[in-house]
N, C-alpha and C positions, 0 to 999 in steps of 0.2 A: 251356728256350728262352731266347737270349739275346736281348733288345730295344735297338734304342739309339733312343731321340725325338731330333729333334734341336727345340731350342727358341731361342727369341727373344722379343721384345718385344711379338710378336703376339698377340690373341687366340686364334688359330689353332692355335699351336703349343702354348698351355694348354688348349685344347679337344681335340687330339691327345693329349695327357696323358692326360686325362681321360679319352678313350675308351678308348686302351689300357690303363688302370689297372682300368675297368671293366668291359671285355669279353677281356682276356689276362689277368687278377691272379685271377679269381676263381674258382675253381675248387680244390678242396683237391688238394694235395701227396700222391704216395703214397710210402709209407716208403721206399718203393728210387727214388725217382722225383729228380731235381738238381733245386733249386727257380727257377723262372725270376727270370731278373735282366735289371734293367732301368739302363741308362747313359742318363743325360742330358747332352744336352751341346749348348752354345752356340757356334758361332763368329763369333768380331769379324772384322770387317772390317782389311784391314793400312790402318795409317796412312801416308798420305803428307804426310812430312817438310816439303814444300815447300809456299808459297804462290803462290796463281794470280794476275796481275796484278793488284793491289789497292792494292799499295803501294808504296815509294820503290821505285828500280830497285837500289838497292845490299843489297836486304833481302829476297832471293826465301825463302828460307828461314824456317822457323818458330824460335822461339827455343829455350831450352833451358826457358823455364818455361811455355812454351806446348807444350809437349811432353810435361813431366811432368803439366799439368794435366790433356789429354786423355789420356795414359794412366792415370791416376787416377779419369777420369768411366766410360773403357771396363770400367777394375776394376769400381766399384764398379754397371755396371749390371747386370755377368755377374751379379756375387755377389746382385744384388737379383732376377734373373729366375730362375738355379738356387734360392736360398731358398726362393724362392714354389714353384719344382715340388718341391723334396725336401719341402717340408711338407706336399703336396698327396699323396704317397708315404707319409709317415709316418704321416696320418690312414690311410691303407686298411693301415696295418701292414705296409709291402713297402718291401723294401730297398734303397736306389737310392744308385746312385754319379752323379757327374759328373766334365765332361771341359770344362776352356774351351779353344776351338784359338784360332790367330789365320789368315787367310785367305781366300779364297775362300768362304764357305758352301756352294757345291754341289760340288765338290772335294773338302773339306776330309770331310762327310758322307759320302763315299763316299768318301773313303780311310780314316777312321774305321772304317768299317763292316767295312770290307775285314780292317784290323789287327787288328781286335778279334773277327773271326770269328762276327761277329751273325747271328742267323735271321732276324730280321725288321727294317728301319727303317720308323719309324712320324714324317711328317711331316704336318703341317696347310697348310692350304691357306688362300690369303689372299681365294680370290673374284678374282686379277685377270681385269679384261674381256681382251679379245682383242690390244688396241691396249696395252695397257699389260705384257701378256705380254711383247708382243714386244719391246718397249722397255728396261723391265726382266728378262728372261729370270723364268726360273718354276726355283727349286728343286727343287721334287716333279717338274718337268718332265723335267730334268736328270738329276736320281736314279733316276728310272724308267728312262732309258735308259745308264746309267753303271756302276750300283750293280752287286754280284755276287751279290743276296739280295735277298728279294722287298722289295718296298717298299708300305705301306700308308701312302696319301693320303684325311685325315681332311676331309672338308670341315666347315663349321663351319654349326652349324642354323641354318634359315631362319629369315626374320623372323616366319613365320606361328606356327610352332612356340613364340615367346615371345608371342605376343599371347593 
């Protein structure tokens, strides 16, 4: 079985880890059997270039070191949010790849998905209310009706369940 998480800065999407790690990883391999593989993968948002009326009129534009800055903080959070799931993988001894796109998130996940010929994508769920779905649209929402493969939508435990 091929998996691809797709991950973020959420708790959500490290609880969606989690769950496929522990309820699709564990189960022993049989010798003639392909052992399931799991892609992780993050996508950034595209940056726009331009600034929104903030400042002089002759200076819509972001500079060229405000430009490298932010794509420098985009690197460095992919690389700090896949770290954190491959070593989350490495502890249960299962082999994981990653992928950073740049783009769309619910697009990008289900073109992803589509390329790489996955069985299953497995996304976390952030809890939003109703009003905030619709404002922000919902990824797992998206994917659910987009994707070409089943999609598993991880909600993240209640509050009672830590008390």
């Amino acid at each position: 079985m091929k998996v691809l998480v797709a991950m973020d800065e959420s708790d959500g999407s490290f609880c969606a880890l989690k769950w496929a790690l522990d309820h699709l990883f564990c189960y022993p391999i049989q010798p003639d059997q392909e052992p399931n593989t799991i892609t992780l993968v993050h996508v950034q948002p595209l940056f726009q270039s331009f600034l929104y009326p903030a400042g002089p009129a002759d200076a819509p534009y972001a500079t060229p070191e405000v430009l490298d800055a932010v794509k420098q903080a985009k690197a460095q959070n992919a690389a700090n949010i896949l770290s954190r799931a491959l070593h989350m993988c490495k502890e249960k001894k299962i082999k994981a790849e990653s992928l950073i796109l740049e783009g769309d998130p619910k697009d990008r996940i289900c073109q992803a998905a589509e390329e790489l010929h996955v069985d299953l994508v497995v996304v976390g769920s952030r809890g939003l209310g109703t009003i905030q779905r619709a404002l922000l649209g919902s990824v797992s929402n998206y994917c659910v009706r987009h994707a070409h493969c089943p999609i598993l939508i991880v909600k993240p435990p209640s509050k009672e369940a830590h008390e």
